[in-house]
PDBQT receptor file of N, H, CA, C and O in Angstrom, charges set to zero:
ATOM      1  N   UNK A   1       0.850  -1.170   0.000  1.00  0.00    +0.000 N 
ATOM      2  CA  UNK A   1       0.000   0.000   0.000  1.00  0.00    +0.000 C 
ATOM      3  C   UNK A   1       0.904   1.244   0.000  1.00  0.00    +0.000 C 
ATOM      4  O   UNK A   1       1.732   1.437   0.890  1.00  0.00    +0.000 OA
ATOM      5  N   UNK A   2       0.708   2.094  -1.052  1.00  0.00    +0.000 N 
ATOM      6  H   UNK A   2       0.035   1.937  -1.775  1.00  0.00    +0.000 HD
ATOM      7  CA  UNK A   2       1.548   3.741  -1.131  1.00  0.00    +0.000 C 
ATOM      8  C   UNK A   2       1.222   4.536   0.570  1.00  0.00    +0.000 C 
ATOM      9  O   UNK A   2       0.259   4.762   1.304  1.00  0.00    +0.000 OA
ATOM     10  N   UNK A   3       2.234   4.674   0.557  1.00  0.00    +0.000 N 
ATOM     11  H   UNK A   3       3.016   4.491  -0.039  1.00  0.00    +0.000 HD
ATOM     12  CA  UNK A   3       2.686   5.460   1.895  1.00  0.00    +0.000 C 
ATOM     13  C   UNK A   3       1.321   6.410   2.167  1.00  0.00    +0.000 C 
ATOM     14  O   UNK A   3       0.781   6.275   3.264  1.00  0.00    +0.000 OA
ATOM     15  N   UNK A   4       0.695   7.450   1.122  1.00  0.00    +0.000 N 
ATOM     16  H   UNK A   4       1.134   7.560   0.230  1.00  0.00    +0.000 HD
ATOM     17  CA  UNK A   4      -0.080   8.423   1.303  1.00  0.00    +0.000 C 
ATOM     18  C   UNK A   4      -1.430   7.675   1.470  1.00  0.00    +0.000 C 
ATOM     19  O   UNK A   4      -2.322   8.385   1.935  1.00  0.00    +0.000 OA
ATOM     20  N   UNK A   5      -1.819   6.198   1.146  1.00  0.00    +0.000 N 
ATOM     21  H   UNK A   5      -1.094   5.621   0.768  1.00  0.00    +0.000 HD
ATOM     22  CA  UNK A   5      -2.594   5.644   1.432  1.00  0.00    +0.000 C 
ATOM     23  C   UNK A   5      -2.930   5.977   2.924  1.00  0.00    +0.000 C 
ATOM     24  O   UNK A   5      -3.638   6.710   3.614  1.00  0.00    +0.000 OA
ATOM     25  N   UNK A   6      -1.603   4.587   3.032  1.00  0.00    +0.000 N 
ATOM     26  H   UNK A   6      -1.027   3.991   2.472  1.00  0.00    +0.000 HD
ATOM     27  CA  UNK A   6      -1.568   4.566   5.078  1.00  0.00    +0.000 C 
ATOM     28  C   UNK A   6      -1.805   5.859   5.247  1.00  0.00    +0.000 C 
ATOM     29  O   UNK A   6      -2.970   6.190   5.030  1.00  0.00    +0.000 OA
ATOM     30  N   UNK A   7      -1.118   6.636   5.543  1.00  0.00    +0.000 N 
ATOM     31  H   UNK A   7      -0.171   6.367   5.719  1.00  0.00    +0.000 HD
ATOM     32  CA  UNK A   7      -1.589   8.174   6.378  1.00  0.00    +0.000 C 
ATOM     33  C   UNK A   7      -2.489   8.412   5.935  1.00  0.00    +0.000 C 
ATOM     34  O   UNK A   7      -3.050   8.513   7.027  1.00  0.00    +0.000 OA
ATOM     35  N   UNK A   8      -3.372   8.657   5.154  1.00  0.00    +0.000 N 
ATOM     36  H   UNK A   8      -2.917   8.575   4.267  1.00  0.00    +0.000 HD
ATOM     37  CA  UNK A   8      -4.682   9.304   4.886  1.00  0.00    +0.000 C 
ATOM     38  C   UNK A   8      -5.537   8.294   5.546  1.00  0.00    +0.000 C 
ATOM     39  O   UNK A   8      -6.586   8.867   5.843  1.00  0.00    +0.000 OA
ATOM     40  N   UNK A   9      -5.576   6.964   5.939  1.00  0.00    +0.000 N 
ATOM     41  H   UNK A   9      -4.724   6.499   5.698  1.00  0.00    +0.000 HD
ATOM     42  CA  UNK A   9      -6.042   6.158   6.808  1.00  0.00    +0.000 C 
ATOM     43  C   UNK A   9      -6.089   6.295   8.462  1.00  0.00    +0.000 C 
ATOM     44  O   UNK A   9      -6.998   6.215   9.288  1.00  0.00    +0.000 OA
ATOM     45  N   UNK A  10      -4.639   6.546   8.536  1.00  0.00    +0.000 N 
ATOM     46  H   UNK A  10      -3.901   6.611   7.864  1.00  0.00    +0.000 HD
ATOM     47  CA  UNK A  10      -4.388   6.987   9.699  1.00  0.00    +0.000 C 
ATOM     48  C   UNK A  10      -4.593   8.140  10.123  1.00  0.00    +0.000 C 
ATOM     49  O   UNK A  10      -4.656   8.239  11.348  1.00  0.00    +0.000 OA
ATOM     50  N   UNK A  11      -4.769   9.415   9.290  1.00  0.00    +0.000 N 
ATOM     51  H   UNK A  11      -4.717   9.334   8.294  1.00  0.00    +0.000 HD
ATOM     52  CA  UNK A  11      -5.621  10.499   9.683  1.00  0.00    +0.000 C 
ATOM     53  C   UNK A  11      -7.435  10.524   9.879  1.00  0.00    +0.000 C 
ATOM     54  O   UNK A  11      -8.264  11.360  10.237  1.00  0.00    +0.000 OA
ATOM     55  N   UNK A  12      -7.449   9.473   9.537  1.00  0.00    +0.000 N 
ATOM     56  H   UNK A  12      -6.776   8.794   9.246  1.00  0.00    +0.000 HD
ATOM     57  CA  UNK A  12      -9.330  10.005   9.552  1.00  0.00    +0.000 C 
ATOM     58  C   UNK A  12      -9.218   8.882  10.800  1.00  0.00    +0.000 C 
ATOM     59  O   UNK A  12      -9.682   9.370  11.832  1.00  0.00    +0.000 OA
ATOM     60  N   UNK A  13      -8.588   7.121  11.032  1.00  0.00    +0.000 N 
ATOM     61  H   UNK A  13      -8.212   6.725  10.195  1.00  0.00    +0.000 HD
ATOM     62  CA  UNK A  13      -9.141   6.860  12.173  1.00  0.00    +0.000 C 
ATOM     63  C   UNK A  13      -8.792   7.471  13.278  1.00  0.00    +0.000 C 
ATOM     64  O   UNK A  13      -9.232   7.052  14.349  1.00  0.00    +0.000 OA
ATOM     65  N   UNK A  14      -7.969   8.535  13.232  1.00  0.00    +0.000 N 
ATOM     66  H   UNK A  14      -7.612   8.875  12.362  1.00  0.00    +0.000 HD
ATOM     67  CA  UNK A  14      -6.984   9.303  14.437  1.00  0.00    +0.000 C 
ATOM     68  C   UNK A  14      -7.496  10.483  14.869  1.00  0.00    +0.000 C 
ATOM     69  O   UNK A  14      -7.264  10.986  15.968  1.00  0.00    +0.000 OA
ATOM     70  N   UNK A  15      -8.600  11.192  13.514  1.00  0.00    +0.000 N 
ATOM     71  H   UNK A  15      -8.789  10.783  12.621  1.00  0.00    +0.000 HD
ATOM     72  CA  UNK A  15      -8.870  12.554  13.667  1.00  0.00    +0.000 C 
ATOM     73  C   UNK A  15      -7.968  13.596  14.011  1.00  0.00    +0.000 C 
ATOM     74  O   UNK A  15      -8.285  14.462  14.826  1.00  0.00    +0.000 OA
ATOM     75  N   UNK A  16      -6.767  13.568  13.393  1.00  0.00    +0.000 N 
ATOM     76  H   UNK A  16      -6.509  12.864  12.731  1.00  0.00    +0.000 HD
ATOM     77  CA  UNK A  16      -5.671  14.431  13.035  1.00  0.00    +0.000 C 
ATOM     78  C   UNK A  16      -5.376  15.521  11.853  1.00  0.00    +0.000 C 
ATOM     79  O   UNK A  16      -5.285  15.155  10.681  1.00  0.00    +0.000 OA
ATOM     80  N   UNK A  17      -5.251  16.709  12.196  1.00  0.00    +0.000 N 
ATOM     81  H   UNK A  17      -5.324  17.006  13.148  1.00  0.00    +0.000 HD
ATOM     82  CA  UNK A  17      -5.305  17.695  10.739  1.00  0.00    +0.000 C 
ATOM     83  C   UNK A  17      -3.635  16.947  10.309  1.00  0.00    +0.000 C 
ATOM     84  O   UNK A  17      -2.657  16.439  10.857  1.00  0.00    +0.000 OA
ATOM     85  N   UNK A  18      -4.179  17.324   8.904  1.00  0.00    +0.000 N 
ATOM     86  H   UNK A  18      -4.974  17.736   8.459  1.00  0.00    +0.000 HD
ATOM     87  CA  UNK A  18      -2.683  16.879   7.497  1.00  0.00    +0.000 C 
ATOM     88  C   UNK A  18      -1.746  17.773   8.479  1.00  0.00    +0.000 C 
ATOM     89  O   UNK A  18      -0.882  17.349   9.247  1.00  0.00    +0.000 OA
ATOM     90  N   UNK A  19      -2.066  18.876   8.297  1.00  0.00    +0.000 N 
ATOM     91  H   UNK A  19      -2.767  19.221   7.673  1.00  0.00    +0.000 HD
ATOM     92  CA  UNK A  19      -0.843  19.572   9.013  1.00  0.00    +0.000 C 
ATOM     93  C   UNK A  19      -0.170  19.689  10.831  1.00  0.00    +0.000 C 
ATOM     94  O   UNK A  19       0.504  20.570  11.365  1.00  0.00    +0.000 OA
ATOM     95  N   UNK A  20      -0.650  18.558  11.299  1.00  0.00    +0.000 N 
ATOM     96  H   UNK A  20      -1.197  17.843  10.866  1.00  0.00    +0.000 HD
ATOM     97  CA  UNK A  20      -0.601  18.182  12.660  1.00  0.00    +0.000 C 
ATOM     98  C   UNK A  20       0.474  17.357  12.570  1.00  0.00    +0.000 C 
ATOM     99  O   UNK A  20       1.624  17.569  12.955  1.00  0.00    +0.000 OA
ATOM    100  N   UNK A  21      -0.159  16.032  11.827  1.00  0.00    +0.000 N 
ATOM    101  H   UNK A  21      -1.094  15.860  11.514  1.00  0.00    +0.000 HD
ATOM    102  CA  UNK A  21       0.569  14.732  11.550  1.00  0.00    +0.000 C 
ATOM    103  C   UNK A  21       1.630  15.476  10.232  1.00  0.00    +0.000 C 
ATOM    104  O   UNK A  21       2.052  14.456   9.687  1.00  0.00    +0.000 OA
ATOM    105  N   UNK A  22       2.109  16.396   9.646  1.00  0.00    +0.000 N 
ATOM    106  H   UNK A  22       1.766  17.224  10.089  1.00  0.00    +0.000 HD
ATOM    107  CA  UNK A  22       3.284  16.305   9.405  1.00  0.00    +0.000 C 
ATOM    108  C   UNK A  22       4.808  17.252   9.950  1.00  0.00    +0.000 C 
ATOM    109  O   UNK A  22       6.008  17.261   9.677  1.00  0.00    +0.000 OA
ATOM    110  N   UNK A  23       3.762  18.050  10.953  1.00  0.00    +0.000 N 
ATOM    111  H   UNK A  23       2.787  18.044  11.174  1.00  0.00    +0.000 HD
ATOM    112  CA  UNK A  23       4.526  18.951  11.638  1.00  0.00    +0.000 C 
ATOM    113  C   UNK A  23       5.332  18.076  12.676  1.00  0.00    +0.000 C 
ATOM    114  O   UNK A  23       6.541  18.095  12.908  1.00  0.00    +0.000 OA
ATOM    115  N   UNK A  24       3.921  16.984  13.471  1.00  0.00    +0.000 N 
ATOM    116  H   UNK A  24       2.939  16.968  13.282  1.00  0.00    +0.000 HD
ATOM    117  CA  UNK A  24       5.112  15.652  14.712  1.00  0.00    +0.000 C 
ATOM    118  C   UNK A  24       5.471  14.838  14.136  1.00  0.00    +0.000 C 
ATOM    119  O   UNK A  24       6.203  14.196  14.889  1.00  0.00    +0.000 OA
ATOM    120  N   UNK A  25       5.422  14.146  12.697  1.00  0.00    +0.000 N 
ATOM    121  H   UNK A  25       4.827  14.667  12.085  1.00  0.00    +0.000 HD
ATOM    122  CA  UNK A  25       5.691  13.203  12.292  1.00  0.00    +0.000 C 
ATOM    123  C   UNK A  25       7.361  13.808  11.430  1.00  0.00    +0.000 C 
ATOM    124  O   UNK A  25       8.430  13.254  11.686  1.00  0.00    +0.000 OA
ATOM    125  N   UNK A  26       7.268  14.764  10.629  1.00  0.00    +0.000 N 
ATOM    126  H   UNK A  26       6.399  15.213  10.422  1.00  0.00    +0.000 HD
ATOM    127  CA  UNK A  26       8.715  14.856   9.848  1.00  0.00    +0.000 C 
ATOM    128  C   UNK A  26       9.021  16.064   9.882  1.00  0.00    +0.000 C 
ATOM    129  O   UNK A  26       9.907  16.494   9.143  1.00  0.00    +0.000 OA
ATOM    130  N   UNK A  27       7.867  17.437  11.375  1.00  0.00    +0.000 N 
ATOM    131  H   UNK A  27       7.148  17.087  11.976  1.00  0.00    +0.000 HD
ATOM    132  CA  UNK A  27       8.362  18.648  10.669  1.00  0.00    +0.000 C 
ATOM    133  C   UNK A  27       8.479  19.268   9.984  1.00  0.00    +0.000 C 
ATOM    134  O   UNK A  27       9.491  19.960   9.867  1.00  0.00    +0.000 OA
ATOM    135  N   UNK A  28       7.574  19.296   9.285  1.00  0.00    +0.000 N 
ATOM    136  H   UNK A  28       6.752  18.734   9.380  1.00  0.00    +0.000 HD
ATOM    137  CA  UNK A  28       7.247  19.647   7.917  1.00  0.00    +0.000 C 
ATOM    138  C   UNK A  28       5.453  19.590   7.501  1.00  0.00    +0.000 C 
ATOM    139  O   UNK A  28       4.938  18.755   6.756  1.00  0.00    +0.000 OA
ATOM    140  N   UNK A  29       4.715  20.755   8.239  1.00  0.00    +0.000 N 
ATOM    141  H   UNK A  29       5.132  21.433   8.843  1.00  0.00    +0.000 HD
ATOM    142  CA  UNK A  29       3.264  20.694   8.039  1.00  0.00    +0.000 C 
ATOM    143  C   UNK A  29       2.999  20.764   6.999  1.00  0.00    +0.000 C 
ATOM    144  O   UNK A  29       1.774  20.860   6.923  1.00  0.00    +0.000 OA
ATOM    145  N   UNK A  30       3.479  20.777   6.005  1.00  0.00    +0.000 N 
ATOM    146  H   UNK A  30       4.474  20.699   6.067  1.00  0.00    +0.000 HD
ATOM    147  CA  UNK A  30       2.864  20.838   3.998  1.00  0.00    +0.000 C 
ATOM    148  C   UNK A  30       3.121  19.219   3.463  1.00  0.00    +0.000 C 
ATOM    149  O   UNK A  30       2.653  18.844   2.388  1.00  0.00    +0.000 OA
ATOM    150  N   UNK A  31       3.979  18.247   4.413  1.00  0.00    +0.000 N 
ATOM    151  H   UNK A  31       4.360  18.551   5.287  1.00  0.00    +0.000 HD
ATOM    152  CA  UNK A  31       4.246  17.025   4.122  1.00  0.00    +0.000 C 
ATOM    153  C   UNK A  31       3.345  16.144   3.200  1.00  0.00    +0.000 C 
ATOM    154  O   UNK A  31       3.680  15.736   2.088  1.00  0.00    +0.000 OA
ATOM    155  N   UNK A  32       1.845  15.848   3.982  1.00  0.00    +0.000 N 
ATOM    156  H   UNK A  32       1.573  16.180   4.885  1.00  0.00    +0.000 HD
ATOM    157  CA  UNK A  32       0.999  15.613   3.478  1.00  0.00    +0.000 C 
ATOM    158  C   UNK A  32       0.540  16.258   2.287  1.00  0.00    +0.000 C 
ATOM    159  O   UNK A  32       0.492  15.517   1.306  1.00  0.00    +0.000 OA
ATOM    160  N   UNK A  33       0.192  17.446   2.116  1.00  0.00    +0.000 N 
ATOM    161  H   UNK A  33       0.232  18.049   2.914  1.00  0.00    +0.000 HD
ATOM    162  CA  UNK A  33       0.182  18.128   0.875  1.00  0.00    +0.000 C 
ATOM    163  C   UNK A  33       0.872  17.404  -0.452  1.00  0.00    +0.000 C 
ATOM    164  O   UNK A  33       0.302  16.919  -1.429  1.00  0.00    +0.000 OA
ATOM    165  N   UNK A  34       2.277  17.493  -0.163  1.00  0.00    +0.000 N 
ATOM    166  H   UNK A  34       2.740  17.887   0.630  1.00  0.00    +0.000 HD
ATOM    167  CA  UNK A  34       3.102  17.425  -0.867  1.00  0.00    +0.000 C 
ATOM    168  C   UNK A  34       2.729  15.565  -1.883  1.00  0.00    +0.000 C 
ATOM    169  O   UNK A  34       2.669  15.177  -3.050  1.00  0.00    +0.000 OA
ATOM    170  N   UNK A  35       2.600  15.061  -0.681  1.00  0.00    +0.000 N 
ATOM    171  H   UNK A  35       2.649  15.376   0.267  1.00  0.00    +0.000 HD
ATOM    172  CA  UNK A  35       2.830  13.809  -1.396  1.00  0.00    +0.000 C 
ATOM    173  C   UNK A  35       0.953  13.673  -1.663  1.00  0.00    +0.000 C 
ATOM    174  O   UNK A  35       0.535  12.614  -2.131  1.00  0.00    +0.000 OA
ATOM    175  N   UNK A  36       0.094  14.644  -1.374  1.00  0.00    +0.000 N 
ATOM    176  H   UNK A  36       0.433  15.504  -0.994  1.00  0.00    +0.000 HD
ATOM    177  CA  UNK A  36      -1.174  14.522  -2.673  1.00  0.00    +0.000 C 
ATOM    178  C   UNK A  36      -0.679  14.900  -3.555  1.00  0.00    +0.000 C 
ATOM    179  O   UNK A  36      -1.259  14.610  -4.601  1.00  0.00    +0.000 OA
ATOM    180  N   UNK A  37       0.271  15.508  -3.655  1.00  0.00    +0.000 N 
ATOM    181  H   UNK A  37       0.742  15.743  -2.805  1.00  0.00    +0.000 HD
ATOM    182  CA  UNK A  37       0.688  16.232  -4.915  1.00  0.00    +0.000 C 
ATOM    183  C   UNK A  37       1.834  15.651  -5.701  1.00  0.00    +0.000 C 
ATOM    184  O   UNK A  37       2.468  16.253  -6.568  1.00  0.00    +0.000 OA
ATOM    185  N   UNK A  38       2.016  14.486  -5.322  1.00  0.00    +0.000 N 
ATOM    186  H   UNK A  38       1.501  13.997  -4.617  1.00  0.00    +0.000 HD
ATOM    187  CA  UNK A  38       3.050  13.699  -5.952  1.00  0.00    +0.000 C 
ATOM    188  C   UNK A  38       4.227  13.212  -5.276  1.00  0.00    +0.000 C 
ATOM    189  O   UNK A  38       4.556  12.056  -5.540  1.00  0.00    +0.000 OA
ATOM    190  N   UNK A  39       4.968  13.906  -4.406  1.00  0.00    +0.000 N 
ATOM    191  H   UNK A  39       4.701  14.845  -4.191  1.00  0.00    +0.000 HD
ATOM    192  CA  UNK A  39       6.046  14.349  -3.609  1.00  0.00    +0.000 C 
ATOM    193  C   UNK A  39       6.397  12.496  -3.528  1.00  0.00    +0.000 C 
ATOM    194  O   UNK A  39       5.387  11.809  -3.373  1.00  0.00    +0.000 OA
ATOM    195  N   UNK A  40       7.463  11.898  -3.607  1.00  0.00    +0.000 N 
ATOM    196  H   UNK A  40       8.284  12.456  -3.733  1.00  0.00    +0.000 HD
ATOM    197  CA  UNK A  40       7.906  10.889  -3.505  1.00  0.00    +0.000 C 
ATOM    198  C   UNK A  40       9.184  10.910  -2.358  1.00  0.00    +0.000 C 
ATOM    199  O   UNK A  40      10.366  11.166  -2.584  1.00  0.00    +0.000 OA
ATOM    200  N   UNK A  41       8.636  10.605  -1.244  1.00  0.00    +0.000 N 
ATOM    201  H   UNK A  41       7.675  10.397  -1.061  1.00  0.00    +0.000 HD
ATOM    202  CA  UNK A  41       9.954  10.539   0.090  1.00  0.00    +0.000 C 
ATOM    203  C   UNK A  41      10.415   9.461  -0.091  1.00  0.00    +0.000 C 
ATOM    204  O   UNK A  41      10.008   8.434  -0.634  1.00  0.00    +0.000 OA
ATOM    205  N   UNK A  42      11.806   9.921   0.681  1.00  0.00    +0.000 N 
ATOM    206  H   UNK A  42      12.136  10.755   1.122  1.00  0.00    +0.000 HD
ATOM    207  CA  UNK A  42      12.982   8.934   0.331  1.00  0.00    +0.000 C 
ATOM    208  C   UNK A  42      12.906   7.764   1.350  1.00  0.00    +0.000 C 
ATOM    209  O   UNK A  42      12.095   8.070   2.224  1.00  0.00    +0.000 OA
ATOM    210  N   UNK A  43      13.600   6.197   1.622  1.00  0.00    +0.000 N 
ATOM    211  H   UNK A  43      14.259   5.949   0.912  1.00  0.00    +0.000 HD
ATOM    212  CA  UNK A  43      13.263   5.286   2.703  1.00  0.00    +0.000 C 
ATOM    213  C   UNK A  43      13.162   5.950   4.315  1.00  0.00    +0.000 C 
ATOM    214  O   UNK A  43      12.335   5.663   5.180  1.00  0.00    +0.000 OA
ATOM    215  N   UNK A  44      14.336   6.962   4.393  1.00  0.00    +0.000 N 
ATOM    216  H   UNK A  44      15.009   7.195   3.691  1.00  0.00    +0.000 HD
ATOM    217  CA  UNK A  44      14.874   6.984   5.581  1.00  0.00    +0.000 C 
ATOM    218  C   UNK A  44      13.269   8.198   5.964  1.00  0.00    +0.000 C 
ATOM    219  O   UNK A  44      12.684   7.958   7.020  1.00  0.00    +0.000 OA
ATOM    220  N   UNK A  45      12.792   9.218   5.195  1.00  0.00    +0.000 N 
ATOM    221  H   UNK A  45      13.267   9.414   4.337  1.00  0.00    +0.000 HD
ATOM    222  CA  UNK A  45      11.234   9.569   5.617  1.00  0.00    +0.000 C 
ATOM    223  C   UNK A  45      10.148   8.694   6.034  1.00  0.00    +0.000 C 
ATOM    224  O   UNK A  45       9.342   8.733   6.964  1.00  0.00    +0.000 OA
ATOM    225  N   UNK A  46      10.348   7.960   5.153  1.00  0.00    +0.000 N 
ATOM    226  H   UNK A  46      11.003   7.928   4.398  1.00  0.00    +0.000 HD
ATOM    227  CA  UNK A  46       9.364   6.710   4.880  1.00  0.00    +0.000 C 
ATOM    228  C   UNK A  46       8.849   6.303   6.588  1.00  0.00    +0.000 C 
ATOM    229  O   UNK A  46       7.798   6.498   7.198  1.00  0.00    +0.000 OA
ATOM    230  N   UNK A  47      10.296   5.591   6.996  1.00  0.00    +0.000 N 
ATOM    231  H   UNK A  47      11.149   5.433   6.500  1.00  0.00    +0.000 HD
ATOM    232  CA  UNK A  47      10.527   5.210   7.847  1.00  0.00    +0.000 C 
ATOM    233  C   UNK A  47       9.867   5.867   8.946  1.00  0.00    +0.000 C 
ATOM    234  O   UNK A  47       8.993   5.331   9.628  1.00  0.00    +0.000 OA
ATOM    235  N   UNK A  48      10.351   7.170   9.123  1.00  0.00    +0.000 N 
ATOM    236  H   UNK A  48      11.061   7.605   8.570  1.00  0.00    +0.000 HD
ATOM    237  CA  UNK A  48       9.948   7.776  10.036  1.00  0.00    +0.000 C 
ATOM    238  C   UNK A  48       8.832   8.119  10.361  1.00  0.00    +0.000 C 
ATOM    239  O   UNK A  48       8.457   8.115  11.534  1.00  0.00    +0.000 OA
ATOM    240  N   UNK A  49       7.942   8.558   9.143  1.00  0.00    +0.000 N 
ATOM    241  H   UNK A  49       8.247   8.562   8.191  1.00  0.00    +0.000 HD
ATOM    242  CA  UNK A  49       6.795   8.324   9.253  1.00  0.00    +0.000 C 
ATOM    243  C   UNK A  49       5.887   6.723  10.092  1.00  0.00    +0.000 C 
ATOM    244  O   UNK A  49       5.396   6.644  11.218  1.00  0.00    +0.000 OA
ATOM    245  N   UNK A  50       5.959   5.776   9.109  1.00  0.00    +0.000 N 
ATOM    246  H   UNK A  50       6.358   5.840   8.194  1.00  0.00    +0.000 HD
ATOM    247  CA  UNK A  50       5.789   4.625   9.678  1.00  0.00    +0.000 C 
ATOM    248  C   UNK A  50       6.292   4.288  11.101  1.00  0.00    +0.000 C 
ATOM    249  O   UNK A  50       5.543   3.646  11.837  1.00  0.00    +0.000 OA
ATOM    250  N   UNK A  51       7.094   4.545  11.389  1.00  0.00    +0.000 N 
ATOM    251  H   UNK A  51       7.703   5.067  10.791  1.00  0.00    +0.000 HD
ATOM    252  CA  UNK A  51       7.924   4.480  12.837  1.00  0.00    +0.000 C 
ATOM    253  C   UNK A  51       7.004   5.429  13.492  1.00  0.00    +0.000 C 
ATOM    254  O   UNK A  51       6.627   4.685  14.398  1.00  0.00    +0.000 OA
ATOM    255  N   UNK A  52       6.228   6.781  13.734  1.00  0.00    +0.000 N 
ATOM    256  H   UNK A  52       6.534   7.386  12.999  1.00  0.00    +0.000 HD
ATOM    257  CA  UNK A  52       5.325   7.888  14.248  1.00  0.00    +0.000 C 
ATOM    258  C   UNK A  52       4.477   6.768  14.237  1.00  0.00    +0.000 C 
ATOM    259  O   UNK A  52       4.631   5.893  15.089  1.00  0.00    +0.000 OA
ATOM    260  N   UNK A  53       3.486   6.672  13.266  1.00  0.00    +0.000 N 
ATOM    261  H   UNK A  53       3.361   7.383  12.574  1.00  0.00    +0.000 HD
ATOM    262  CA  UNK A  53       1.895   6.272  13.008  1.00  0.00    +0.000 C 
ATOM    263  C   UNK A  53       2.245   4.613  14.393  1.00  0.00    +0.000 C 
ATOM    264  O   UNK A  53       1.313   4.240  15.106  1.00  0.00    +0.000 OA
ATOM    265  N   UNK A  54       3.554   3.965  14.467  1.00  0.00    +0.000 N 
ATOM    266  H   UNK A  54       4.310   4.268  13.888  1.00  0.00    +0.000 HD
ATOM    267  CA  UNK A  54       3.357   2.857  14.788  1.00  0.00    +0.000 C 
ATOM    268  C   UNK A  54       3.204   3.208  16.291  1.00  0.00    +0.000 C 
ATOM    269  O   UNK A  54       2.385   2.764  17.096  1.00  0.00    +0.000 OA
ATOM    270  N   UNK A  55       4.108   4.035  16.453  1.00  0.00    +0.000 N 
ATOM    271  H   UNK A  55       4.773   4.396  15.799  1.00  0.00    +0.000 HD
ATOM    272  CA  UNK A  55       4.321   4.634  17.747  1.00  0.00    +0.000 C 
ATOM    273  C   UNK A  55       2.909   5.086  18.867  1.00  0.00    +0.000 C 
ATOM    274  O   UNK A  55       2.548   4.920  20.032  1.00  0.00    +0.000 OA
ATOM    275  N   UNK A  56       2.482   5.726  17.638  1.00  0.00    +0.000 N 
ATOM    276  H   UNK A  56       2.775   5.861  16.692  1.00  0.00    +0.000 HD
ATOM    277  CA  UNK A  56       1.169   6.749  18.057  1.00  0.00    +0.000 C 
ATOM    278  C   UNK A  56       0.024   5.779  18.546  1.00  0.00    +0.000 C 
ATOM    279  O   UNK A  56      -0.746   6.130  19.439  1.00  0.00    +0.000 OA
ATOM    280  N   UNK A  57      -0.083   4.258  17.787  1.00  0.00    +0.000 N 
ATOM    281  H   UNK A  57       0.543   3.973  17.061  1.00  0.00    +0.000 HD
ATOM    282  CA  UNK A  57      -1.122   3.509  17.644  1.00  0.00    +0.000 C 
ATOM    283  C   UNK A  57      -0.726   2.926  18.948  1.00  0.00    +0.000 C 
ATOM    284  O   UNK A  57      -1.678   2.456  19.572  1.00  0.00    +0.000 OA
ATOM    285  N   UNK A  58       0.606   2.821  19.607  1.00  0.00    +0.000 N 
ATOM    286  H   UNK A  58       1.379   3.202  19.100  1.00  0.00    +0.000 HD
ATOM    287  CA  UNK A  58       0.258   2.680  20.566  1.00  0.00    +0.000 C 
ATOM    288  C   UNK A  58       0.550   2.606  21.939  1.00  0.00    +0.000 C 
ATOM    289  O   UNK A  58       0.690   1.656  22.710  1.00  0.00    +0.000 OA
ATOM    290  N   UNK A  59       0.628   4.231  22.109  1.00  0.00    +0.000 N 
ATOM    291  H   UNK A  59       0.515   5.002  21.482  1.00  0.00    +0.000 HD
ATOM    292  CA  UNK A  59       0.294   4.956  22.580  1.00  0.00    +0.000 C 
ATOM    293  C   UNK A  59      -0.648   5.729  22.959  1.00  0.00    +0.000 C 
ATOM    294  O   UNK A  59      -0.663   6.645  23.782  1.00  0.00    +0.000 OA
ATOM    295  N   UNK A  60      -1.796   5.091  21.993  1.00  0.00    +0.000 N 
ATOM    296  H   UNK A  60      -1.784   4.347  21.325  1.00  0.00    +0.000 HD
ATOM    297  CA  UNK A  60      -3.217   6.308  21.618  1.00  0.00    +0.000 C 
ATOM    298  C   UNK A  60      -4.138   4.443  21.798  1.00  0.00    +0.000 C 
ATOM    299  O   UNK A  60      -5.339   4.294  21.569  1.00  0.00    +0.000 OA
ATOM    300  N   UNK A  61      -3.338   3.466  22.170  1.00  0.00    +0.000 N 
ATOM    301  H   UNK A  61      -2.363   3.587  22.356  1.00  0.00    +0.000 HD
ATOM    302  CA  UNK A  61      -4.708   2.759  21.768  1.00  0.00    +0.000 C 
ATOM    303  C   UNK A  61      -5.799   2.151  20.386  1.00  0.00    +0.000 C 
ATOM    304  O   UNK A  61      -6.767   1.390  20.407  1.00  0.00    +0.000 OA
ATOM    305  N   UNK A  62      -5.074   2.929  19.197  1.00  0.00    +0.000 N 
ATOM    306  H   UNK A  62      -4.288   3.547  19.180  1.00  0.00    +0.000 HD
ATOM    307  CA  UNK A  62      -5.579   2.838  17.986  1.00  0.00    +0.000 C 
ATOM    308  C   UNK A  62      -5.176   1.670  17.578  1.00  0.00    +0.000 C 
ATOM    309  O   UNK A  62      -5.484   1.268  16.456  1.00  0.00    +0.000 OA
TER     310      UNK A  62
């Protein structure tokens, strides 16, 4: 599954603004934006992302 999948998944079961989840996730609140818009991150983003969302789930219970 494309990366922008997962997060756009993980934003609606989380109820998180795009620009929330990319400001704690990579620092960068246009993140999400970017990759609706094509933006292709490199592994070591990737990662980090995935490494947040895994983190968060549980921590948050999700």
């Amino acid at each position: 599954m494309p990366l922008i999948r997962k997060i756009e998944i993980f934003l609606r079961e989380n109820k998180i603004p795009w620009t929330k989840f990319g400001r704690l996730s990579v620092r960068d609140p246009r993140f999400v934006e970017d990759l609706r818009n094509g933006r292709q991150p490199g592994k070591a983003v990737s990662r980090r992302v995935e490494d947040f969302m895994s983190i968060w789930r549980e921590d948050h219970g999700a």
